[in-house]
SEMILO-387710 format. One record per residue: residue in three letters; x, y, z of N, C-alpha, C, CB in turn. Coordinates in Angstrom, 2 decimals, padded with zeros to 5 digits. Glycine has a CB too. Layout:
// residues N
(atom "ALA" (X Y Z) (X Y Z) (X Y Z) (X Y Z))
...
//
This chain:
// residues 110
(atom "UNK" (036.84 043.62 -107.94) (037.59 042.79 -108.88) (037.28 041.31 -108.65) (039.10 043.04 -108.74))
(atom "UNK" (037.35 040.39 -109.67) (037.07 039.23 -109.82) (037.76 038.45 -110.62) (036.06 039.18 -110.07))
(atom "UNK" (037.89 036.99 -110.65) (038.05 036.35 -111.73) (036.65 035.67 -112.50) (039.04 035.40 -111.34))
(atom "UNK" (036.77 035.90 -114.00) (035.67 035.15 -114.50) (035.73 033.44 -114.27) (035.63 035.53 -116.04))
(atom "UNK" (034.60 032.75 -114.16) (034.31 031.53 -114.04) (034.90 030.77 -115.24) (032.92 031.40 -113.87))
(atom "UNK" (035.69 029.48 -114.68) (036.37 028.67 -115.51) (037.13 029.42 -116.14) (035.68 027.91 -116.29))
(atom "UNK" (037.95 030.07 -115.95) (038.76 030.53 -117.30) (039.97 030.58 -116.61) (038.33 032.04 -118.15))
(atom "UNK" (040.15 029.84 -115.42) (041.75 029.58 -114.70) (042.36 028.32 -115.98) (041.60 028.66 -112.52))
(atom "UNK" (043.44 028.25 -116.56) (043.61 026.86 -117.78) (045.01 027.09 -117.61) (042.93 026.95 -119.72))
(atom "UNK" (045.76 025.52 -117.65) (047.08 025.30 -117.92) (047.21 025.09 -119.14) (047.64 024.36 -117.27))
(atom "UNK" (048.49 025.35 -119.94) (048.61 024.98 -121.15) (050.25 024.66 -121.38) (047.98 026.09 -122.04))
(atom "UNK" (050.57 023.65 -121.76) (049.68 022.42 -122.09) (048.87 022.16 -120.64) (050.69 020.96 -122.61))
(atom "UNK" (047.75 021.19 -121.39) (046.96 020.23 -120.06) (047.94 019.40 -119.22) (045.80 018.99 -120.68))
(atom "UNK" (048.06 019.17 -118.38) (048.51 018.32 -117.75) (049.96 018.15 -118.12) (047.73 017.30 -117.86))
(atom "UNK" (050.69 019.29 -117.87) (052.18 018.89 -118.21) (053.11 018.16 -117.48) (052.83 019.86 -118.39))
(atom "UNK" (054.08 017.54 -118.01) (054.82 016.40 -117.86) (056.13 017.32 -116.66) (055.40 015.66 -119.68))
(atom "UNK" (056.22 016.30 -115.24) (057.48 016.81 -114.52) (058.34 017.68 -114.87) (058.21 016.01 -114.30))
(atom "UNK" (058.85 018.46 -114.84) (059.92 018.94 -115.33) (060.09 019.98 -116.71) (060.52 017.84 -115.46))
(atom "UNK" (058.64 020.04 -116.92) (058.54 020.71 -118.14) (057.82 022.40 -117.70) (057.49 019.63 -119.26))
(atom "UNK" (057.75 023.05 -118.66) (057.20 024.87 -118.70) (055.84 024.18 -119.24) (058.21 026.42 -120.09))
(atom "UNK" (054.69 025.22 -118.36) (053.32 025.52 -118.39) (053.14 027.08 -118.26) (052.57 024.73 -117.25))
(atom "UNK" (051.98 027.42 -119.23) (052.09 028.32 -118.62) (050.05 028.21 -118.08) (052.94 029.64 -119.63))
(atom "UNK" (050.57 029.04 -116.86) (048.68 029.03 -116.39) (048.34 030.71 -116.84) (048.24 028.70 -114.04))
(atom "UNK" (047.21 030.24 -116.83) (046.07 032.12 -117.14) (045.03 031.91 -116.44) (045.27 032.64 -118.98))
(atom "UNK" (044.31 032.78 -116.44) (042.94 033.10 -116.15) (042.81 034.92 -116.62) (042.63 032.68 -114.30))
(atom "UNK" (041.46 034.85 -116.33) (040.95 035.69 -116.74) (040.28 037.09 -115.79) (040.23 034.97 -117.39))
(atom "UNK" (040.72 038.01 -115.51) (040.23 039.11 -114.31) (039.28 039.87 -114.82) (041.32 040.14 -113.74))
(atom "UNK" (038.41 039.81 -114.15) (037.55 040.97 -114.23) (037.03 041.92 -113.51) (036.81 040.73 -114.55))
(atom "UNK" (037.21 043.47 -114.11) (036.24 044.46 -112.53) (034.61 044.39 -113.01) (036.77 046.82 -112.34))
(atom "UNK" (034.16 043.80 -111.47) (032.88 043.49 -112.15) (031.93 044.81 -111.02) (032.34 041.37 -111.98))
(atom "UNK" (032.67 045.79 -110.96) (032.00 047.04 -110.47) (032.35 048.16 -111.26) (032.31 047.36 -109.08))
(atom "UNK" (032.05 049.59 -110.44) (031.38 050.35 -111.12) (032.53 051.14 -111.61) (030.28 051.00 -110.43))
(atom "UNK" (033.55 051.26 -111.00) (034.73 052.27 -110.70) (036.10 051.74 -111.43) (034.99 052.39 -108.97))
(atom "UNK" (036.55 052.42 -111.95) (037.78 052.38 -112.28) (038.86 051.82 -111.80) (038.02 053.20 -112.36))
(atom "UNK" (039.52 050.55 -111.54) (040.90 050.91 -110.72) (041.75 050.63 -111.37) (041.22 050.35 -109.49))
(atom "UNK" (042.87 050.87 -110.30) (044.45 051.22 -110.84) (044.85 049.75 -110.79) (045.58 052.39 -109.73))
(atom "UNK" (046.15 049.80 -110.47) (046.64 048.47 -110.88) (046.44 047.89 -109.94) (047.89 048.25 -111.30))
(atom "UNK" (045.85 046.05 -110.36) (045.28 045.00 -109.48) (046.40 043.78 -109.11) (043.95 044.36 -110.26))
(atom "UNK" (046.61 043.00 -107.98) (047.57 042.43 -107.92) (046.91 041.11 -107.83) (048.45 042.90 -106.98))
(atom "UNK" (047.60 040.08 -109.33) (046.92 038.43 -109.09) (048.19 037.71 -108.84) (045.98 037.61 -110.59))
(atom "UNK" (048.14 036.88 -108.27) (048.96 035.66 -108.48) (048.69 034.47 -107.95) (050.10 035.83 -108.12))
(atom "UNK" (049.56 033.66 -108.90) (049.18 032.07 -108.76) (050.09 031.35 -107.72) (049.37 031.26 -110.25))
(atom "UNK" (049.38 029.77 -106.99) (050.14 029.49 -106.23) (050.07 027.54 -106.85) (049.65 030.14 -104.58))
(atom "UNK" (050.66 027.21 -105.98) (051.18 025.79 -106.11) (050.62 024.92 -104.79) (052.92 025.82 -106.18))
(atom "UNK" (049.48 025.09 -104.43) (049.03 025.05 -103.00) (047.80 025.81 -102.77) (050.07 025.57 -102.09))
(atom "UNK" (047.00 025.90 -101.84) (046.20 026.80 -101.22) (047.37 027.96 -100.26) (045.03 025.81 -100.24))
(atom "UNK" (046.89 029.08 -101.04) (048.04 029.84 -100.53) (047.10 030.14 -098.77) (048.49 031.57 -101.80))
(atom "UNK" (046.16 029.54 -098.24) (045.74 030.06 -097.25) (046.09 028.42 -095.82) (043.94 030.69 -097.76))
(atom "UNK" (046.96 028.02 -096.85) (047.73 026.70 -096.30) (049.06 026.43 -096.34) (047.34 025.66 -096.86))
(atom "UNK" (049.57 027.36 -096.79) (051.35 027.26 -097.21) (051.43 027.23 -098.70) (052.23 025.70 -096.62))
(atom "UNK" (050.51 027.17 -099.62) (050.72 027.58 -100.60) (052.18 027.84 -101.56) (050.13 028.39 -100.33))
(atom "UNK" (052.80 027.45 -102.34) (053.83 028.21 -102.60) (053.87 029.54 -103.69) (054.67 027.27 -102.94))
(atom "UNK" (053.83 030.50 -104.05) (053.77 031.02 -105.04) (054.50 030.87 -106.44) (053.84 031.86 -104.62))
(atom "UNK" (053.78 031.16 -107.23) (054.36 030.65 -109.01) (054.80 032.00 -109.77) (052.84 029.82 -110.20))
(atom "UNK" (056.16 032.19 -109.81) (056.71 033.38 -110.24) (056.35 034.67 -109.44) (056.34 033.53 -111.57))
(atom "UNK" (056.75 035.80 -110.24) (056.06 036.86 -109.56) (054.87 037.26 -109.06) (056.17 037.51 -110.01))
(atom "UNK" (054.20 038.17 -108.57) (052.54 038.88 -108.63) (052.69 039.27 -110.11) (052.12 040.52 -107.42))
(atom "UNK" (051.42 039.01 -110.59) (051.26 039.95 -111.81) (050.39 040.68 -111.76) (051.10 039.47 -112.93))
(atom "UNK" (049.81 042.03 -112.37) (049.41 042.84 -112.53) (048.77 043.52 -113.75) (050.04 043.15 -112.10))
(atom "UNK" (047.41 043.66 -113.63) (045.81 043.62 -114.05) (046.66 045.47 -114.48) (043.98 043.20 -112.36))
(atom "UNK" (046.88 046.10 -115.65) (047.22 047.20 -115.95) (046.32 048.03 -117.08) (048.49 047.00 -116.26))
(atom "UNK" (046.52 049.30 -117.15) (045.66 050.19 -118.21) (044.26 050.74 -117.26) (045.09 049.06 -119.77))
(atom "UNK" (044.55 050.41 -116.04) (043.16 051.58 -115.09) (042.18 050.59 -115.58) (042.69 053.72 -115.76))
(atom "UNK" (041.50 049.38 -115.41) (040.11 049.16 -116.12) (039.40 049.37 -115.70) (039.67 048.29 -116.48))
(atom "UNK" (038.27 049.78 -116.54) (037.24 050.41 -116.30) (035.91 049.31 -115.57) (036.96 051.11 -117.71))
(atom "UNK" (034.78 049.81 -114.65) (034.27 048.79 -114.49) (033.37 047.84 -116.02) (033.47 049.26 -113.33))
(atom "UNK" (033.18 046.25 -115.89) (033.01 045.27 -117.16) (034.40 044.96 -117.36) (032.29 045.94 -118.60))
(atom "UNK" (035.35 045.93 -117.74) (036.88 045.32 -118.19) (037.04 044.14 -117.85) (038.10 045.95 -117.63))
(atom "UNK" (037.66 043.82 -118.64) (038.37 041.78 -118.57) (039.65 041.86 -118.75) (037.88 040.47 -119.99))
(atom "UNK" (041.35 041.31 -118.55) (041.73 041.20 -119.02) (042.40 039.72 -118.69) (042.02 042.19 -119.17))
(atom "UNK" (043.00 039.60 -119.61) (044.03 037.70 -119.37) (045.14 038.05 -118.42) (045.11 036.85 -121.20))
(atom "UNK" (045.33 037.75 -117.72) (046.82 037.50 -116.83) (047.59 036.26 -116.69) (046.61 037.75 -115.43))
(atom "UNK" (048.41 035.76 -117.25) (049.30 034.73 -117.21) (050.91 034.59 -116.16) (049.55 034.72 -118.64))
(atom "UNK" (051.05 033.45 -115.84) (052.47 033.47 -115.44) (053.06 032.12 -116.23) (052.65 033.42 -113.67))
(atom "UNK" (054.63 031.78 -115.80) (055.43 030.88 -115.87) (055.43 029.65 -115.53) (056.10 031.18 -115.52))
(atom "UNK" (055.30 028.50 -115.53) (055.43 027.35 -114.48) (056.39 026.30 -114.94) (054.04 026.63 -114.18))
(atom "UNK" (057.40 026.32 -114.09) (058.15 024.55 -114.66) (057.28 023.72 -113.60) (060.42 024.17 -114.30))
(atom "UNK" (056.77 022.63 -113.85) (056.46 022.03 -113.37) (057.08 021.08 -112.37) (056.04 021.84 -114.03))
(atom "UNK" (057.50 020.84 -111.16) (058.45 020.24 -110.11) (058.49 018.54 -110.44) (057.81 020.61 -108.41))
(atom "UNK" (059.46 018.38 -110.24) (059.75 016.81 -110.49) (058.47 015.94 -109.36) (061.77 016.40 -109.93))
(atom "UNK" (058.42 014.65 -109.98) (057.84 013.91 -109.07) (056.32 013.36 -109.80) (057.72 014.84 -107.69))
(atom "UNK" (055.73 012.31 -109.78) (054.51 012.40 -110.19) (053.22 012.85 -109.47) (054.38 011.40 -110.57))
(atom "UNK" (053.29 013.20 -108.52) (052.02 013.51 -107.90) (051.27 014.71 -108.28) (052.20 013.59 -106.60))
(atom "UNK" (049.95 015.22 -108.24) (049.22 015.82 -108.72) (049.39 017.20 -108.04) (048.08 015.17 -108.72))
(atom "UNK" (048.77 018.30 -108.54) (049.25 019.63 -107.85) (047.90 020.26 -107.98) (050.60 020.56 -108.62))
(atom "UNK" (047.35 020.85 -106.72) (046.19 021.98 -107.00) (047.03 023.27 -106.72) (044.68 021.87 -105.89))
(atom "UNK" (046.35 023.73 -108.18) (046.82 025.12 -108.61) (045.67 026.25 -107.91) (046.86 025.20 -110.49))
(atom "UNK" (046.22 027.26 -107.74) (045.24 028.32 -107.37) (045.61 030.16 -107.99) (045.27 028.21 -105.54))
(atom "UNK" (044.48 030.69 -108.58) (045.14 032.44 -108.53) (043.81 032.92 -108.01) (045.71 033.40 -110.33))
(atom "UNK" (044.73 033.87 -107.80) (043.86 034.66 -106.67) (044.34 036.42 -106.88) (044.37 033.94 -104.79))
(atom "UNK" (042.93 036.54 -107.41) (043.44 038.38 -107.28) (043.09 039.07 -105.75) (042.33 039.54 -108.62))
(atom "UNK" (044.41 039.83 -105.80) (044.17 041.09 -104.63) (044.90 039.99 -103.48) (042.04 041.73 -104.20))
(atom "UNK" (045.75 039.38 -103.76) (045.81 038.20 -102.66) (046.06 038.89 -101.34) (047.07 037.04 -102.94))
(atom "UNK" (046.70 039.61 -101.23) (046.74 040.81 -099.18) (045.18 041.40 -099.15) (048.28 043.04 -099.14))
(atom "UNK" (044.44 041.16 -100.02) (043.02 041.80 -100.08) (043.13 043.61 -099.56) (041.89 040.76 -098.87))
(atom "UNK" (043.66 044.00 -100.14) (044.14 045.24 -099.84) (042.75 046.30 -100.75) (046.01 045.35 -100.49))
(atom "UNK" (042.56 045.70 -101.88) (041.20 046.51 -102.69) (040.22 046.48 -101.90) (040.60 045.91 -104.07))
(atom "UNK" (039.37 047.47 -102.07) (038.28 047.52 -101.61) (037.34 046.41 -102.38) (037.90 048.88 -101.66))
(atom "UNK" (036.42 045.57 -102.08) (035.83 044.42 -102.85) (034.63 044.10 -102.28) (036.67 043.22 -102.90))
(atom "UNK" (033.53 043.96 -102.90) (032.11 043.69 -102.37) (031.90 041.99 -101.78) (030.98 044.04 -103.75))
(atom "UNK" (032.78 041.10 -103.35) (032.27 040.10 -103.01) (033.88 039.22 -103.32) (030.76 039.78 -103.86))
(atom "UNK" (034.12 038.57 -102.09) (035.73 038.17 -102.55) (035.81 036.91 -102.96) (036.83 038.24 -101.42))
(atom "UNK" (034.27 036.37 -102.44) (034.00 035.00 -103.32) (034.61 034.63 -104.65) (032.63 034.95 -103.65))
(atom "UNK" (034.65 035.66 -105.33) (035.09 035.23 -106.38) (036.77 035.61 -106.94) (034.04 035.66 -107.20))
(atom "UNK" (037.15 036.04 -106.00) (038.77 036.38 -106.09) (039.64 035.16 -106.54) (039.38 036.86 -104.59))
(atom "UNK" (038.97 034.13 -106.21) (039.98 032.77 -105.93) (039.49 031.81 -107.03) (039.78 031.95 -104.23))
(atom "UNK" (040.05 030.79 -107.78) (039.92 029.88 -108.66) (041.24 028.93 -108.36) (039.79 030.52 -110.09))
(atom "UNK" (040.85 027.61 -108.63) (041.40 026.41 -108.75) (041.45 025.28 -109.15) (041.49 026.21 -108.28))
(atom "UNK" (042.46 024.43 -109.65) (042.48 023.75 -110.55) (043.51 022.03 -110.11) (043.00 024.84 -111.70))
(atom "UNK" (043.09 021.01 -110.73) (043.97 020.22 -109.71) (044.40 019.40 -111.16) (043.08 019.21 -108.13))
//
């Protein structure tokens, strides 16, 4: 499993303190096999730094097949304050799947 390149996006761009975003990206199994359900989620941080997490895990559903793509989105109010935030999602985040190349598990955005 993977995420496709560039396709991590907030929407709106650059939202204002205190306001709802929502982020997506895009998953893909870029092998041969089928799997069951995949676990992504987004953080507010490098989750491999304290990271905070952004809503629930969400979950890559319907068995995809290997090529499958699908969109995964969450929630975000954005936290008071003006300073800038690097965003991150990351599928399989306990890395619990079996995965060839995890390079590409992770995407981020500032």
């Amino acid at each position: 499993p993977g995420l496709a390149a560039n396709s991590f996006t907030v929407e709106p761009p650059n939202p204002a303190p205190g306001s709802n975003a929502t982020l997506s990206a895009v998953f893909e199994n870029l092998g041969d096999v089928t799997l069951g359900s995949v676990p992504v989620a987004f953080y507010d941080g490098d989750p491999q730094q304290g990271g905070v997490q952004i809503g629930s895990v969400q979950y890559v559903t319907g068995n995809p097949a290997g090529g499958a793509t699908q969109q995964v989105a969450v929630a975000w109010t954005v936290p008071a304050g003006n300073s800038s935030h690097n965003l991150y999602v990351v599928v399989d985040p306990a890395a619990a799947l079996s995965d060839r190349d995890r390079g590409n598990n992770t995407l981020f955005l500032t």
